[in-house]
N, C-alpha and C positions, 0 to 999 in steps of 0.2 A: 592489571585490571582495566576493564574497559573505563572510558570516560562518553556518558551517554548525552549525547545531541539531539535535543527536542524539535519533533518536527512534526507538521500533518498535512491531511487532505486540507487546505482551508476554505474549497468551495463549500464543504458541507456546512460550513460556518451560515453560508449564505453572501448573496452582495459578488459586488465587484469584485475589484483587486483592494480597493479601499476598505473593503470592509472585513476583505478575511486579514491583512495586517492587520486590522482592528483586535479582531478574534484574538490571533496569534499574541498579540503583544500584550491581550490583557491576560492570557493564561501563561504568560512565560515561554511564548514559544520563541526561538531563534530562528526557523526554519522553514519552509515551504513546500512542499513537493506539490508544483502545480498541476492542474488538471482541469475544472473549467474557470474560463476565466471571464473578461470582459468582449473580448472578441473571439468569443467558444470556444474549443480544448483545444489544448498547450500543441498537439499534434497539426492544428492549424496553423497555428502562428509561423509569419514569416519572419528571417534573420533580421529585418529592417523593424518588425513589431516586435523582437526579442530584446532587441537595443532600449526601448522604450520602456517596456516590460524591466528591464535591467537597473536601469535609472529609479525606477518609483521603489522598487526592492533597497538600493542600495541606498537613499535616502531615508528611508524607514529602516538601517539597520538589522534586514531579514536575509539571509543564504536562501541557498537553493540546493537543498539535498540530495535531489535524484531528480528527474523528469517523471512525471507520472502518467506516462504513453500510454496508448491502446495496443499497440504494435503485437504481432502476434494472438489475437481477436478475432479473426478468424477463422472460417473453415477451413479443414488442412488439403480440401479441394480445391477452396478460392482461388483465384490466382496472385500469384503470390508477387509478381512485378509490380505493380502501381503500390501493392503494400510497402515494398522493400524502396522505393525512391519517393515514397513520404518517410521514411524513416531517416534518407539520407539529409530530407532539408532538418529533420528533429535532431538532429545529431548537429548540425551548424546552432542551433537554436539552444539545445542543450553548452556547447560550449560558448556560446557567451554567455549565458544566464553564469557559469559559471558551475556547473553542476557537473560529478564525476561520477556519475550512474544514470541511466535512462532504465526503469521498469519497462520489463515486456515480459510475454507466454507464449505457449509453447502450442497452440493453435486450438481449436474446440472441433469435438466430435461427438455431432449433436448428432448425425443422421446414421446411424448404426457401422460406423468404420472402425476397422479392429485397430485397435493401439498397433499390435505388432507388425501391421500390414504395412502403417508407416511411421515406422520409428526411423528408417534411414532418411524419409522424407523432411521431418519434425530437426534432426540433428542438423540435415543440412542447412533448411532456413533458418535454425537459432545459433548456427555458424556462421552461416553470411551477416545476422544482425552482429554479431561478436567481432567478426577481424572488421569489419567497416568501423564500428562506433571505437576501436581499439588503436585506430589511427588518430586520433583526435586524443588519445590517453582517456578515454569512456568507456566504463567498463558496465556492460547489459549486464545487467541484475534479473532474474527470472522469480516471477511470481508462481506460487500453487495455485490454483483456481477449478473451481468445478469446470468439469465436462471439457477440460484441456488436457493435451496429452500428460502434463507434470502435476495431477492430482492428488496423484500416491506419494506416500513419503519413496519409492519404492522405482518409479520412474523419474522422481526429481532427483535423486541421486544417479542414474542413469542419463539426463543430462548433465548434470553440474561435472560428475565424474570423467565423463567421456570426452569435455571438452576440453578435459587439462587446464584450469584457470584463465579459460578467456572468458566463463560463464560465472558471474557472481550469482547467490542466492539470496531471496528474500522469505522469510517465514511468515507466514501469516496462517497466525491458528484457528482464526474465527471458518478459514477456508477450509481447512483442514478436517476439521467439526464436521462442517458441512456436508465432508466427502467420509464422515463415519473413520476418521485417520486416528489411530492411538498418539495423543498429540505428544506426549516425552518421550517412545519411542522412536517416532518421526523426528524431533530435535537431535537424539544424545546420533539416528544416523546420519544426519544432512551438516551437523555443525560444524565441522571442516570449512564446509563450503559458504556458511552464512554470510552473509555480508551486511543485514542489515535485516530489523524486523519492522512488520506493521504490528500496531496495536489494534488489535479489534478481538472480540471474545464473543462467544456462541453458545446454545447449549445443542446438548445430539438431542434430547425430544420432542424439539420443533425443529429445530434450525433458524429461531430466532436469536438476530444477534443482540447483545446486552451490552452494558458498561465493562471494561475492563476487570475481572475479576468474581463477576456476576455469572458466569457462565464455568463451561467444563474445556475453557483454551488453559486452566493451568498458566497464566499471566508471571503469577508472582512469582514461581517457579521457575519459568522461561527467563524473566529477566536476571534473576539470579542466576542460574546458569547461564547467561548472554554476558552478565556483568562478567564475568571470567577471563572474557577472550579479552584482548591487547588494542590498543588504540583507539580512537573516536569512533564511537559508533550510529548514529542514527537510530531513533525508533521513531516513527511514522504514523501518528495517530488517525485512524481512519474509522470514525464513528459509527457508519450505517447505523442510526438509531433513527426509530420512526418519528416521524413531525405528523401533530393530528390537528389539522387548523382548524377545528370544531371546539377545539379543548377548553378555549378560554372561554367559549357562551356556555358551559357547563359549571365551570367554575362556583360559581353562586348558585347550586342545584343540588344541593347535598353531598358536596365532598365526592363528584361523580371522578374531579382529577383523580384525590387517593385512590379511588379504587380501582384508575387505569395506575400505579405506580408501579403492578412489578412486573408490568408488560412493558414499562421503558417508552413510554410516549411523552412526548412534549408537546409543550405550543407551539413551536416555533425552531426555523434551523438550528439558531444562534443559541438557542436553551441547550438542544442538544449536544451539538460542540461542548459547550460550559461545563454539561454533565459529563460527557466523556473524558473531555481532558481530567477534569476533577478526580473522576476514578482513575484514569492512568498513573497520575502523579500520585494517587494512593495505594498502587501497587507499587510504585518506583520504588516510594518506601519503604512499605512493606519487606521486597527483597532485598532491599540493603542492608536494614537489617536483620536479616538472616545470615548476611557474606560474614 
């Protein structure tokens, strides 16, 4: 049975580095997967700003889950050199923080390029991020994401598969949603290859994302089947829930909140966070027991 490790976005929290430990430590979290921070995202930062970075973590009691790069965010035309030697200093940055995953994708194709035109193209650079970050003992974990080559449950298994275990996977169903994917079919084929999930949930009617459990990601099920696999696992709470900083002068205007409630708006970051985490941990539940 997995043993699951609590972790998130904690920019969306809001604030510094001070304040997403904040976040973190008042929901129970253990963990971080950073992304922006006090001196902009994690993919900036230099090995002498990781050290630092290192320190305020390790005093506050927080790990470092994964890296939560951009890498692979681009077009599969960009060029692909200055991307791949910022990745080399994130990969120094990821090993001190201490972290034995960096998220990356699998490149966007936004401007009508056929997937199959460069699939050999896509292999190679999520090749080179894999044996680079695989000297350090870091192992690239690839995200699904709209309009990137690994959108489908169908091409993500097409890398994960083809790389022979230098490619870890990461699931993320609110993404999945998004791309119209059957999201338990897309699990029971990629889950070999899982390495870790995000928590975020969606519905397919808008493509609004919700609270964990609120939408059509199938959450409580996922975890359940996740809870299955063998060893520490990470889940990765990644809210995207709307902040409406109008909300509080409505407040006192005829209950105008409740009737923004089941569009998932808040006042403020830190509401947000608060709510998501709340509903993750009430799926956690939920599928435990089920096990």
């Amino acid at each position: 049975m997995a043993k699951f490790l609590l972790s998130a976005f904690a920019d969306e929290a809001g604030g510094g580095i001070a304040d997403q430990i904040e976040a973190l430590k008042a929901n129970g979290f253990t963990h971080i997967e950073p992304r922006g921070l006090d001196l902009g995202n994690i993919s900036d930062y230099t090995p002498e700003e990781a050290v630092e970075l290192k320190k305020i973590l390790d005093d506050n009691g927080i790990g470092v889950s994964s890296i939560g790069s951009p890498y692979g965010k681009i077009e599969i035309t960009d060029d692909f050199a200055p991307h791949f030697e910022s990745f080399k200093k994130t990969t120094e940055v990821a090993e001190i923080l201490g972290a034995k995953y960096i998220r990356m994708f699998s490149f966007f194709f936004t401007d009508d390029e056929k997937f199959e035109d460069y699939r050999d193209e896509v292999l190679e650079r999520v090749e080179k991020f894999a044996d680079y970050s695989l000297r350090s003992d870091i192992l690239c974990c690839h995200e699904n994401e709209k309009e990137i080559y690994g959108d489908t449950a169908e091409r993500c298994y097409d890398l994960l598969s083809s790389l022979g275990g230098k490619l870890g996977g990461i699931f993320d169903p609110a993404n999945f949603v998004q791309t119209g994917v059957d999201i338990l079919p897309a699990y029971d084929l990629l889950e070999p290859y899982i390495t870790y999930m995000h928590i975020k949930d969606c519905r397919y009617e808008d493509g609004f994302v919700v609270p964990c459990g609120k939408g059509d990601g199938k959450i409580v099920e996922l975890l359940r089947r996740f809870s299955l696999k063998d060893g520490e696992r990470f889940l990765t709470l990644e809210p995207h829930l709307k902040v409406f900083k109008g909300l509080s002068a409505l407040e006192n205007k005829g209950g105008q909140a409740d009737k923004l409630k089941d569009n998932y708006t808040y006042p403020t970051n830190r509401a947000a966070f608060d709510a998501a985490a709340s509903a993750m941990l009430d799926c956690i539940a939920q599928a435990q027991d089920k096990i």
